[in-house]
N, C-alpha and C positions, 0 to 999 in steps of 0.2 A: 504494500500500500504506500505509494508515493503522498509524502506529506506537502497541506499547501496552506497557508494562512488565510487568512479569511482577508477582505482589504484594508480593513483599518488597523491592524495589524502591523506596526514598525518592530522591527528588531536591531538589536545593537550588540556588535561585540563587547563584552571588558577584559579584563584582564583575569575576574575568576571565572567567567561563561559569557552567556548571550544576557537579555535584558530585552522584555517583553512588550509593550505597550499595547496596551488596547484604549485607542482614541475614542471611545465610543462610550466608555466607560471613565478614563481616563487612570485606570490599576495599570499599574506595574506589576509583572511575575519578571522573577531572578532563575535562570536555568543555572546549576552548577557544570561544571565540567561533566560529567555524567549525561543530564539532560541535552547540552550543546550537541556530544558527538551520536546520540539518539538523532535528535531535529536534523541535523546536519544530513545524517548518513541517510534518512527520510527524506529530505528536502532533493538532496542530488538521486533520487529515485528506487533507493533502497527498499527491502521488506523489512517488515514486523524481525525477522531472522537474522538478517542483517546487521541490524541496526543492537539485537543481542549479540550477536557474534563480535560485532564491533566491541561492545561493551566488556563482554570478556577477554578479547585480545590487550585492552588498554589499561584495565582494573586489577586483573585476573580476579576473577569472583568467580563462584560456580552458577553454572548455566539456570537451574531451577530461582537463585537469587535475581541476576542479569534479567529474564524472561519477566517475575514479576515486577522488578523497577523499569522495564521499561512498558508492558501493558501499565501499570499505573500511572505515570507518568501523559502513554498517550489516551487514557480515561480522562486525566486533568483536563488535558488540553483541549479534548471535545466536550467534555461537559464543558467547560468556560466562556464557550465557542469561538475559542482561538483558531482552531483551524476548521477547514470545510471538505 
C-alpha cells in the first residue's frame, strides 16, 4: 500500500524525524526516526512489509515487535486523516 497525504498535509524534516502539520486543524504530530523510515519507505511506494523489513534492518527489533509498531502507527495516521 503506497502511502499519500491527504493535501493539507505539510511535512518537514528535523533532525530527530519528520514533523507533521495538519492545516486544517492546525496539530502538529512529531514522527520519530522509526515512524520517518515507515512514511518514507511508504511514500516512495513500498508495502505494509517493506516498510517492516525496513524497520528491522535499521532497529534490529524482532519482526512480530516491527509489524505491530508499524500497523499502529499506520492506524494513527488514518484514523487522524493524515493520509488518504
Amino acid at each position: 500500500m503506497a502511502l499519500r497525504f491527504a493535501t493539507d498535509i505539510t511535512t518537514a524534516e528535523t533532525e530527530y524525524g519528520t514533523v507533521l502539520l495538519d492545516q486544517r486543524s492546525g496539530h502538529y504530530w512529531e514522527l520519530n526516526p522509526t515512524g520517518t523510515l515507515v512514511v518514507q519507505t511508504l511514500l516512495e511506494g513500498g508495502e505494509e512489509a517493506d516498510a517492516v523489513d525496513a524497520v528491522i534492518a535499521e532497529f534490529d527489533i524482532d519482526r512480530a515487535r516491527a509489524e505491530q509498531d508499524v500497523a499502529a502507527l499506520l492506524d494513527l495516521l488514518r484514523t487522524s486523516g493524515l493520509t488518504v
